[in-house]
Structures are given as C-alpha cells and as structure tokens.
C-alpha positions as CSV (number, residue, x, y, z in Angstrom):
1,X,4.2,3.2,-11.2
2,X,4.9,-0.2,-11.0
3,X,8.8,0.1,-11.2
4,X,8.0,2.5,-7.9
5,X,5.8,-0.7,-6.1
6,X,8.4,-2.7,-6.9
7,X,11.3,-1.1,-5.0
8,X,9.2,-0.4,-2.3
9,X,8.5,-4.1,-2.0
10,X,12.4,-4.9,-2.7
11,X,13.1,-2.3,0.2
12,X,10.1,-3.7,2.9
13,X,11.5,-7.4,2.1
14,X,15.0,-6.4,2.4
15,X,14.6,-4.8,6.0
16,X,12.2,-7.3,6.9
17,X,9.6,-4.8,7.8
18,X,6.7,-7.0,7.4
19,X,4.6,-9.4,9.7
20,X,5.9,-12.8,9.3
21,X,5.2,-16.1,11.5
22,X,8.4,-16.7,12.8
23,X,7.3,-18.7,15.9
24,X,5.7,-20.9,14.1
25,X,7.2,-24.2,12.6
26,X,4.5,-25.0,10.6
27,X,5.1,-21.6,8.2
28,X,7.8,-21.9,5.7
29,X,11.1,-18.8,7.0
30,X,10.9,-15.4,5.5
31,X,11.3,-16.1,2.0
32,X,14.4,-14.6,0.5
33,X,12.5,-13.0,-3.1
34,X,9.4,-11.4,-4.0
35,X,8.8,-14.2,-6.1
36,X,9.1,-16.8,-3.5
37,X,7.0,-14.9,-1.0
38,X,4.2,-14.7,-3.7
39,X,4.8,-18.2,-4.4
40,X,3.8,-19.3,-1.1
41,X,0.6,-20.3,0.2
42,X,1.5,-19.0,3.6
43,X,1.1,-15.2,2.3
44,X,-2.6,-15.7,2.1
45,X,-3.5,-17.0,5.3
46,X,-2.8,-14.1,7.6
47,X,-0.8,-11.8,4.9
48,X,2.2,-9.5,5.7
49,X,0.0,-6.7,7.4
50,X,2.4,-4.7,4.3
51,X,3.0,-3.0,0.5
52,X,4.1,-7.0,-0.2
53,X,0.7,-8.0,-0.2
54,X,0.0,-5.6,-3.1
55,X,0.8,-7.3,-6.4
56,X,-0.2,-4.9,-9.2
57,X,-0.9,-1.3,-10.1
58,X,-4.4,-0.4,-11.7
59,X,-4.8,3.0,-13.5
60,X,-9.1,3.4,-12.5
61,X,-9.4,5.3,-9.4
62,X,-12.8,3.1,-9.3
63,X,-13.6,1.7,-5.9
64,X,-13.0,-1.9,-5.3
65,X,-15.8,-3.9,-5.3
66,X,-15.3,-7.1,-3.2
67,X,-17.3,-9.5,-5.7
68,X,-14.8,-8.4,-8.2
69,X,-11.3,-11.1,-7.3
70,X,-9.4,-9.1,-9.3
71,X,-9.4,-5.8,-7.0
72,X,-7.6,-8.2,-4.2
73,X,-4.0,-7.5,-4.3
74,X,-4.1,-4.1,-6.4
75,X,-3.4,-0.3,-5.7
76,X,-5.1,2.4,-7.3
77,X,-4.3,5.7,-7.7
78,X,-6.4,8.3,-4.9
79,X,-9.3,10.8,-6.5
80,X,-7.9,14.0,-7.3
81,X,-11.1,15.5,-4.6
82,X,-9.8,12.6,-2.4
83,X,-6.3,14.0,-2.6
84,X,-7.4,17.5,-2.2
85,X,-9.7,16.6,1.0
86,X,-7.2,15.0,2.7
87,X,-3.7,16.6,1.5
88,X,-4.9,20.2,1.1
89,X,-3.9,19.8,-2.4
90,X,-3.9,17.2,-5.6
91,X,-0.2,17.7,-6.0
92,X,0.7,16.5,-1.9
93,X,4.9,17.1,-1.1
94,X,6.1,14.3,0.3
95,X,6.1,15.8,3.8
96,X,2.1,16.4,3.7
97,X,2.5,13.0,3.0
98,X,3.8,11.5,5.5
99,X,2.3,13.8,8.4
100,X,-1.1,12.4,7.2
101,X,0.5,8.8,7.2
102,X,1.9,8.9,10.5
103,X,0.4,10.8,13.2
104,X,-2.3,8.2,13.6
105,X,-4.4,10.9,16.1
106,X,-4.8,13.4,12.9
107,X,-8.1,13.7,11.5
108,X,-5.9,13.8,8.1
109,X,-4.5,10.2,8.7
110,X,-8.1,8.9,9.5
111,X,-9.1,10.7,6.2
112,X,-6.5,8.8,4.9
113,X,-7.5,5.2,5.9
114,X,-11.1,6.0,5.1
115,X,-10.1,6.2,1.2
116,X,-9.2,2.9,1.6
117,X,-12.5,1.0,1.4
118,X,-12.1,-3.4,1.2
119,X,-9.2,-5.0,2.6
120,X,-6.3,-6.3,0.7
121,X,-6.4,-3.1,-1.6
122,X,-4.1,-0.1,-1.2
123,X,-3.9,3.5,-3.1
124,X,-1.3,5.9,-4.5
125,X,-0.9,9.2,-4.6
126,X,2.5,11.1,-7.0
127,X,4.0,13.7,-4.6
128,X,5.4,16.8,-5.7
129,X,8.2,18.8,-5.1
130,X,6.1,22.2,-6.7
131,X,6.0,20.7,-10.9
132,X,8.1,18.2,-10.1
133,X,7.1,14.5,-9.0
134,X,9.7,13.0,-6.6
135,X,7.9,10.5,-5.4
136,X,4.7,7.9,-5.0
137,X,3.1,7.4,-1.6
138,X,1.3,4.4,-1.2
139,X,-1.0,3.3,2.1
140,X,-3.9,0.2,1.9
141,X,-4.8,-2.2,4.1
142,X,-3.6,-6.1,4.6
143,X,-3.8,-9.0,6.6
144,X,-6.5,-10.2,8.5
C-alpha cells in the first residue's frame, strides 16, 4: 500500500497538481522531491489541498481521533460496511470509484467525504477488476 501512496505522490508532484503559493515570495518554489517538500516548513502552514500531504499508510480502519498527533498525515483503509454503503459493494471497480469521487452532486461522493472524519487524514479503498485488485483509490481531506 505504501509503494501505491508513493507513486501517487511521485505522479501529483510530477504534474504539479497540487496547491502551492506561487505568488508569494516569502514561500520557498515548488520543491523538486517528496523529500524536500516534506522537509519544508511551508507544507504545514496552508498544506497542498492533495495525497502529498499524506505521509504514511496505517492498517486500523479506526477513526482518527484528533488528540491522537499521530493520525495527522495518515490514510487508512475504508470499513468494509463503509465500502459497501457507499460503493454498492466491498470489492468497488475502479469505475464505481471514481463516479463516487467525481460527480461532486452524487449522494455517493458526499457519502464518500463523510468517511472522512478530521482533517489532514485520508482513506483507501483496493479496487477490483472481479478477484483481481488493479488498483488503490485514495480520497481525505488537506489544507486549511
């Protein structure tokens, strides 16, 4: 799961598909590595509003609880009745997916969002192609 966050954040830094504060010239340019963006204070104040903000994979489908500073920064894996409630099904295809991820007026995608309970925390869910896994879709919320 982690190999999978990584590339994702390889891909997101790589097309520059994050929130960043160009117009200011008090922040540092879009940093060039995973590790330099993490490295920089700069993240932290506003965040990338993206996966990059996410800097490790937990295996407890737990909720976060805010007290805790370790849930800031982590993705979880989604309930299997989460999955279910808001996919149809545990094992989602990558196109039930991403209709729940992006059409922002479906009841699904605010099902979605709901699952996502503090800020600066994300979840996963595999996706399927029938037994198979092809995938990892992954959805949270960053920045201020």
């Amino acid at each position: 799961m982690a190999g999978s966050l990584r590339e994702l954040q390889e891909k997101v830094l790589g097309d520059g598909d994050y929130y960043w504060w160009d117009d200011f010239e008090e922040y540092a340019p879009r940093p060039g590595s995973l590790e330099a963006l993490w490295a920089g204070e700069d993240r932290w104040e506003a965040g990338t509003h993206s996966i990059l903000d996410m800097d490790r994979v937990v295996t407890s489908a737990d909720r976060p609880d805010w007290r805790d500073g370790a849930a800031y920064g982590a993705v979880r894996p989604v309930t299997r009745d989460a999955a279910v409630r808001v996919f149809g099904t545990a094992r989602p295809s990558r196109a039930r997916f991403e209709a729940a991820a992006d059409d922002y007026a479906s009841p699904r995608h605010a099902e979605l969002t709901a699952e996502v309970t503090m800020r600066w925390t994300g979840l996963y869910v595999l996706l399927y192609d029938g037994d198979t896994v092809t995938g990892v879709g992954f959805w949270g919320f960053s920045g201020d």
